[in-house]
C-alpha positions as CSV (number, residue, x, y, z in Angstrom):
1,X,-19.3,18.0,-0.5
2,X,-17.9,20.5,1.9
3,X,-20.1,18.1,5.0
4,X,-18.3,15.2,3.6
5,X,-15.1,16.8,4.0
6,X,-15.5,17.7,7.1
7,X,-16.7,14.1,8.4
8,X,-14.0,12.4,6.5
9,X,-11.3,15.0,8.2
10,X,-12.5,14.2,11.7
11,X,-12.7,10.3,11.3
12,X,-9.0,11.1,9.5
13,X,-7.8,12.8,13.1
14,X,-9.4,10.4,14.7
15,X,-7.5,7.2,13.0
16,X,-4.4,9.1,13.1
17,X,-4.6,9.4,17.2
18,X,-5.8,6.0,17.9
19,X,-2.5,4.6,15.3
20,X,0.0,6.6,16.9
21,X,-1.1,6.0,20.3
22,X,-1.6,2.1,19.9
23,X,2.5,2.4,18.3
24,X,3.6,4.1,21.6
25,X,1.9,1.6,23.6
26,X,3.6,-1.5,22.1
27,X,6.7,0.3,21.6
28,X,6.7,-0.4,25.5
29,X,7.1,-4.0,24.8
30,X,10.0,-4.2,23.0
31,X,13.7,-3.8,24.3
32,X,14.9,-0.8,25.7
33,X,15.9,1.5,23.0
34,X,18.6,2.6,24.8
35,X,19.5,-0.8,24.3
36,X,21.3,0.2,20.7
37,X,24.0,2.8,22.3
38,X,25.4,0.4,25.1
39,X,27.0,-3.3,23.8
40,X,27.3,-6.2,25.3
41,X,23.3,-5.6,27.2
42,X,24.7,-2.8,29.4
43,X,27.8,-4.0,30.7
44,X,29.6,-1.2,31.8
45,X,27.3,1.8,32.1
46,X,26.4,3.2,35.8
47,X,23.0,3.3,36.8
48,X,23.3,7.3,36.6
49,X,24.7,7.0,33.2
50,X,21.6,5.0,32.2
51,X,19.3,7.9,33.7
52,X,20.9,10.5,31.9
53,X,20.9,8.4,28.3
54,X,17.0,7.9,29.0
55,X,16.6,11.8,30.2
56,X,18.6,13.2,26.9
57,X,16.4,10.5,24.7
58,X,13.1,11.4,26.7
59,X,12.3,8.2,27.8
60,X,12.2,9.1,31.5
61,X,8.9,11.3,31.0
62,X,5.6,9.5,31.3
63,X,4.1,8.1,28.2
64,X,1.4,10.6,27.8
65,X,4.0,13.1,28.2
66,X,6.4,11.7,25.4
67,X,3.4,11.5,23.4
68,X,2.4,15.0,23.7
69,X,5.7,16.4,22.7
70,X,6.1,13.8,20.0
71,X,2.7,15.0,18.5
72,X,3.6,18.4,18.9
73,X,7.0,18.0,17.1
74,X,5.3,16.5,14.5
75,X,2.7,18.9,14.0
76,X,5.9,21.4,13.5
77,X,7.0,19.1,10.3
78,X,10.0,17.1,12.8
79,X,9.4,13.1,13.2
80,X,12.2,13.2,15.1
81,X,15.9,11.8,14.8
82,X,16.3,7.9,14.1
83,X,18.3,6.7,17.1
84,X,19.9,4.0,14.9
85,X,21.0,5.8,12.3
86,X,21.7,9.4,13.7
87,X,19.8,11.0,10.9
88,X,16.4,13.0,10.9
89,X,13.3,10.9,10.3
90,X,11.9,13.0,7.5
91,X,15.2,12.8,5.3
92,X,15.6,9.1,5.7
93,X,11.9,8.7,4.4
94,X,12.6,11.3,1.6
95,X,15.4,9.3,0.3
96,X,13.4,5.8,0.3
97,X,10.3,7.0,-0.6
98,X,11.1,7.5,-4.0
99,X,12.0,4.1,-4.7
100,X,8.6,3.2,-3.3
101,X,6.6,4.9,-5.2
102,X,8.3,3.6,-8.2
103,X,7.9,0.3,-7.5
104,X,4.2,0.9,-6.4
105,X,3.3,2.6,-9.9
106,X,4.9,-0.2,-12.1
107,X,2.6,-2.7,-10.2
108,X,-0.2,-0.9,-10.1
109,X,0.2,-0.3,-13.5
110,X,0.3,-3.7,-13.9
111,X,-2.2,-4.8,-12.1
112,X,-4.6,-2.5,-13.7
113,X,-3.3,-3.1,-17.0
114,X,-4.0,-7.1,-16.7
115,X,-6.8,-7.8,-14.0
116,X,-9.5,-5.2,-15.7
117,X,-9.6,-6.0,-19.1
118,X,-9.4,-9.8,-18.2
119,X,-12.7,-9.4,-15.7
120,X,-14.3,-8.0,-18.8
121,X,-13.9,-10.6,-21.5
122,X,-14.5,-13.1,-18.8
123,X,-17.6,-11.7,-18.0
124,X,-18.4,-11.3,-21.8
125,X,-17.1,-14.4,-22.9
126,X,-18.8,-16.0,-19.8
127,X,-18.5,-19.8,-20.2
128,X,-16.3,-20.1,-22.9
129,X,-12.2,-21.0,-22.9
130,X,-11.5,-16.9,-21.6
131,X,-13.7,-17.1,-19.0
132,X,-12.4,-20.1,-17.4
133,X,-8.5,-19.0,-18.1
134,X,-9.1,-15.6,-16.4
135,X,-10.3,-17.2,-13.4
136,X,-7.4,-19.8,-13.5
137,X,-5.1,-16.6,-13.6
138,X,-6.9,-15.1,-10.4
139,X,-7.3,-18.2,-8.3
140,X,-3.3,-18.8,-9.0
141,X,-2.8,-15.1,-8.3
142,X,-4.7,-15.3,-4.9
143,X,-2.8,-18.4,-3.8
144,X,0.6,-17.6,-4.9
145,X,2.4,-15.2,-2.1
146,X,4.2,-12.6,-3.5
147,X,7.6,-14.0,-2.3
148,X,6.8,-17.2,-4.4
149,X,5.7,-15.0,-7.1
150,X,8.7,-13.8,-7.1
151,X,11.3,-16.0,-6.8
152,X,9.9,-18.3,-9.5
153,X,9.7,-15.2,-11.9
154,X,13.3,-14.5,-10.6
155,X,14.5,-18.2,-11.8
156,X,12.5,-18.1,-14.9
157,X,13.6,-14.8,-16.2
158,X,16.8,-13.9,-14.4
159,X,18.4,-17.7,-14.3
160,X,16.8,-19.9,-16.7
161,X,16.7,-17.4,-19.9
162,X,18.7,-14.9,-18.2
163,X,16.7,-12.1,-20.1
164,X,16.0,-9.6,-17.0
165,X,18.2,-8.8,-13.9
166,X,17.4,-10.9,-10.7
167,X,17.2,-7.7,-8.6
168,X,18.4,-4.8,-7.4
169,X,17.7,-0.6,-8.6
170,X,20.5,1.0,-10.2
171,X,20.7,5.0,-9.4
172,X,20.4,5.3,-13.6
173,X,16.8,4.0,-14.8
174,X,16.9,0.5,-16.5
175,X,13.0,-0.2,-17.2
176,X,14.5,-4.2,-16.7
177,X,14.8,-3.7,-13.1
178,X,11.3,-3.3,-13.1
179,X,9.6,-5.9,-14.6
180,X,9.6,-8.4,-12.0
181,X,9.2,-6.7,-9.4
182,X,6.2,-4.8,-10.6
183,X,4.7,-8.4,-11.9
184,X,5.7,-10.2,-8.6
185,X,4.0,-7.1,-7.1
186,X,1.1,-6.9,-9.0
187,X,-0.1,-10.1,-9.4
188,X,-2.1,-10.6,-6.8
189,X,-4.0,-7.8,-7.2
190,X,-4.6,-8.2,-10.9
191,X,-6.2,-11.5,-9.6
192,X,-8.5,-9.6,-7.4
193,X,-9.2,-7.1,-9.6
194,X,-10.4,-9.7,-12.6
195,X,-13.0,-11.2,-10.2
196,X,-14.3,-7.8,-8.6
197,X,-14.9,-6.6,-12.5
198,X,-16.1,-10.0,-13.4
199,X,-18.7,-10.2,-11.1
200,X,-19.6,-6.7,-11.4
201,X,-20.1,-7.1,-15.0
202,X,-21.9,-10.3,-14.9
203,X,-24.8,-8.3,-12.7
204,X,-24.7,-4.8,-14.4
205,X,-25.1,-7.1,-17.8
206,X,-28.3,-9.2,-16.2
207,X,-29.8,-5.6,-15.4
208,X,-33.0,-4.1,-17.3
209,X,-31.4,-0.9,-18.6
210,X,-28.6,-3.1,-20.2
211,X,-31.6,-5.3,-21.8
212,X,-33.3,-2.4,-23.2
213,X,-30.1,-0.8,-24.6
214,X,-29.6,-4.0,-26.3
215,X,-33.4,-4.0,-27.4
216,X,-33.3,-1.0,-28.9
217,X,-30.3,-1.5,-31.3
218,X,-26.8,-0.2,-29.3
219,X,-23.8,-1.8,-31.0
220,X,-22.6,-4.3,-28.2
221,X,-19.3,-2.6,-28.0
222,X,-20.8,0.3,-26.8
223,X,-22.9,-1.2,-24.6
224,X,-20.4,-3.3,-23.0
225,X,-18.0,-0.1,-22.2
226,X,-20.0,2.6,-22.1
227,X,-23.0,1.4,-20.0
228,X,-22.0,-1.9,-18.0
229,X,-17.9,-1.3,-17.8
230,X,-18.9,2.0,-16.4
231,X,-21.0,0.7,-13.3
232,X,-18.8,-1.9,-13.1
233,X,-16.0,-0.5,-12.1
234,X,-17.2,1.2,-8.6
235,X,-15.8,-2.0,-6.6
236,X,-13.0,-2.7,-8.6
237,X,-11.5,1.1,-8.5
238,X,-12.1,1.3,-5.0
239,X,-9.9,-2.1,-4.5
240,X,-7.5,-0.5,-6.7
241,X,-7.3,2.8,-5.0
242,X,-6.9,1.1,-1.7
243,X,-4.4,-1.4,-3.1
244,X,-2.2,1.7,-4.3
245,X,-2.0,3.3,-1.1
246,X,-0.8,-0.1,0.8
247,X,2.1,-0.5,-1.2
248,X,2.7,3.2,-1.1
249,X,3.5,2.1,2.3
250,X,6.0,-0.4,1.2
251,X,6.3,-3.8,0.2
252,X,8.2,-5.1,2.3
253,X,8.1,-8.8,0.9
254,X,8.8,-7.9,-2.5
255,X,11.6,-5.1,-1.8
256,X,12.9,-8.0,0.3
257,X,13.0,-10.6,-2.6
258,X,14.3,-8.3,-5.3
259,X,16.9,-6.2,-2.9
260,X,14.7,-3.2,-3.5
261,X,15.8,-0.3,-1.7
262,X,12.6,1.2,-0.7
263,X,10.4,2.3,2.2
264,X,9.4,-0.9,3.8
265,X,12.6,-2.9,3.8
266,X,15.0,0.3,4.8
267,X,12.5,2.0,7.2
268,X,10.0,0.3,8.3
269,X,11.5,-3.2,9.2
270,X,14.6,-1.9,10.5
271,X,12.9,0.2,12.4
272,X,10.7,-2.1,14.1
273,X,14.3,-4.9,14.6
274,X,16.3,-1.8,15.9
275,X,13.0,-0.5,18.3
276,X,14.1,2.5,16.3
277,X,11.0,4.3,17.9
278,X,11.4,7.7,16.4
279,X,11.7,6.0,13.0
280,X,9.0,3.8,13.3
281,X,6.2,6.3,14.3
282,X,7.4,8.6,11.6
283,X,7.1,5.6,9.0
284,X,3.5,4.6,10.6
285,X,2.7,8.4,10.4
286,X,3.2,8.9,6.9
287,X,1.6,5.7,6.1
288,X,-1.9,6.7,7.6
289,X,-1.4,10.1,6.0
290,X,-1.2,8.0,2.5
291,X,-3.9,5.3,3.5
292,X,-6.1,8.0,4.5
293,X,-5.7,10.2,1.5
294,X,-6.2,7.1,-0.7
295,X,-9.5,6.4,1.1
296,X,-10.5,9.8,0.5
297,X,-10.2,9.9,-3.2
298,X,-11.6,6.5,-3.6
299,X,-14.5,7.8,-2.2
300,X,-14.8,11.3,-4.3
301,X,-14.4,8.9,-7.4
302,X,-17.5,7.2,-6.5
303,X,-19.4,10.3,-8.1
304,X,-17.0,10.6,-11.2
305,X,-17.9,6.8,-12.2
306,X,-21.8,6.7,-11.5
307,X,-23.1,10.3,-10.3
308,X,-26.2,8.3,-8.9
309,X,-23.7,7.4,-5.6
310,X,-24.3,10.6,-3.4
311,X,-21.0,11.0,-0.9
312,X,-23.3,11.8,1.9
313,X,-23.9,7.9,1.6
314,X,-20.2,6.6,0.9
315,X,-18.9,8.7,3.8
316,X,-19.0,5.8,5.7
């Protein structure tokens, strides 16, 4: 365990390094951030005025140098100030983080909820009319972007029987405001989630041990979730893990559609239209951070599922 840790922190640093560094590089492609404190492109700001704007933002210093101090900040707990907004990195992110991780636990819940049982009874009910309608479910799921997901749910629900709002998060909880979102959210990974369990089923079920379980007289219930489920599920919790962690990052199409006020739509892609630089590494940091935890866990639950997977072999 403890050698696991340690190759999984070094591989961790090393991610983190190569992310941030590959952000500063193509931040250098964009427009001159300086850009958002001077209208009209610069019309009416000296040359020395210009120099000292650049000196007071540190953009005068060579890259490696602005990327020392930023990582040096950062190791201190400050991302910075966002140049668009005038406010500290960190407290921008606190406030639209939580909205996130909302959103990211009703679809996950959702997808979890709908894509693993229905893997299952395909893969029992191989052949027959469940089998075939789960996998109708996924292939539409897979096709269907979440913006058409979602826009369709919205005009169904919201228009057409006007039974849930069409979007929007009120500062009091209203568990309506969720429910399409989460779906239009979750969806697509329920899809993916009923074809990793049903084709992990459909080989843990053709295996010997499951034969001689059945052989000897197990009820098929319990053979079903207690043996196969529980082999099963290796892939599909890893996909689901990972899954998590990307829209604890925001998603950004979905907050979009349904005006959600969360990480992605606030932070992130405002960030990236403003060349908000301080912003926008901060967001990216925090984002490997959760990706990287995410990966981590997904990994140490290998062992809690099936103790036969050894993390000195799933390190990688």
């Amino acid at each position: 365990m403890a050698n696991f840790l340690a190759r999984r922190f070094l591989s961790s640093l090393v991610s983190v390094i190569g992310a941030t560094i590959a952000i500063f590089v193509l931040i250098q492609f964009h427009s001159d951030p300086r850009e958002l404190f001077i209208p009209d492109s610069g019309y009416g700001i000296t040359q020395e005025q210009w120099e000292a704007l650049g000196e007071r933002m540190g953009l005068n210093d060579p890259l490696w140098k602005q990327y020392l101090t930023w990582v040096g900040n950062t190791l201190r707990g400050d991302l910075g100030v966002s140049l668009a907004r005038d406010r500290a990195v960190v407290d921008l992110i606190k406030g639209k983080i939580g909205a996130t991780v909302q959103l990211a636990i009703g679809g996950w819940i959702f997808a979890i909820a709908l894509g693993i049982p229905m893997g299952v009874l395909a893969a029992v009910k191989r052949g027959t009319f469940w089998d075939y309608f789960g996998r109708g479910m996924a292939i539409v799921g897979q096709a269907a972007p979440p913006f058409v997901t979602g826009l369709v749910a919205i005009w169904f629900f919201a228009v057409w029987l006007e039974w849930l709002p069409a979007g929007g998060r009120s500062p009091d909880f209203n568990w309506k405001e969720y429910l399409l979102p989460c779906m239009a959210l979750g969806w697509g990974a329920a899809a993916s989630l009923m074809r990793l369990t049903r084709s992990s089923m459909l080989e843990v079920m053709d295996s010997e041990y499951i034969r001689l379980a059945r052989a000897k007289g197990v009820g098929w219930n319990w053979v079903i979730y207690k043996h196969a489920l529980r082999n099963a599920l290796i892939a599909p919790v890893t996909s689901a893990l990972l899954v998590f962690s990307g829209w604890l990052n925001g998603a950004l199409v979905v907050e979009i559609v349904f005006s959600w006020p969360g990480i992605g739509y606030d932070a992130l892609f405002r960030a990236v239209n403003d060349n908000d630089f301080p912003l926008l590494l901060g967001t990216v940091f925090i984002f490997i951070l959760i990706y990287l935890v995410f990966a981590t866990i997904a990994d140490i639950a290998y062992t809690l599922i099936d103790p036969r997977v050894r993390l000195g072999n799933s390190a990688d």
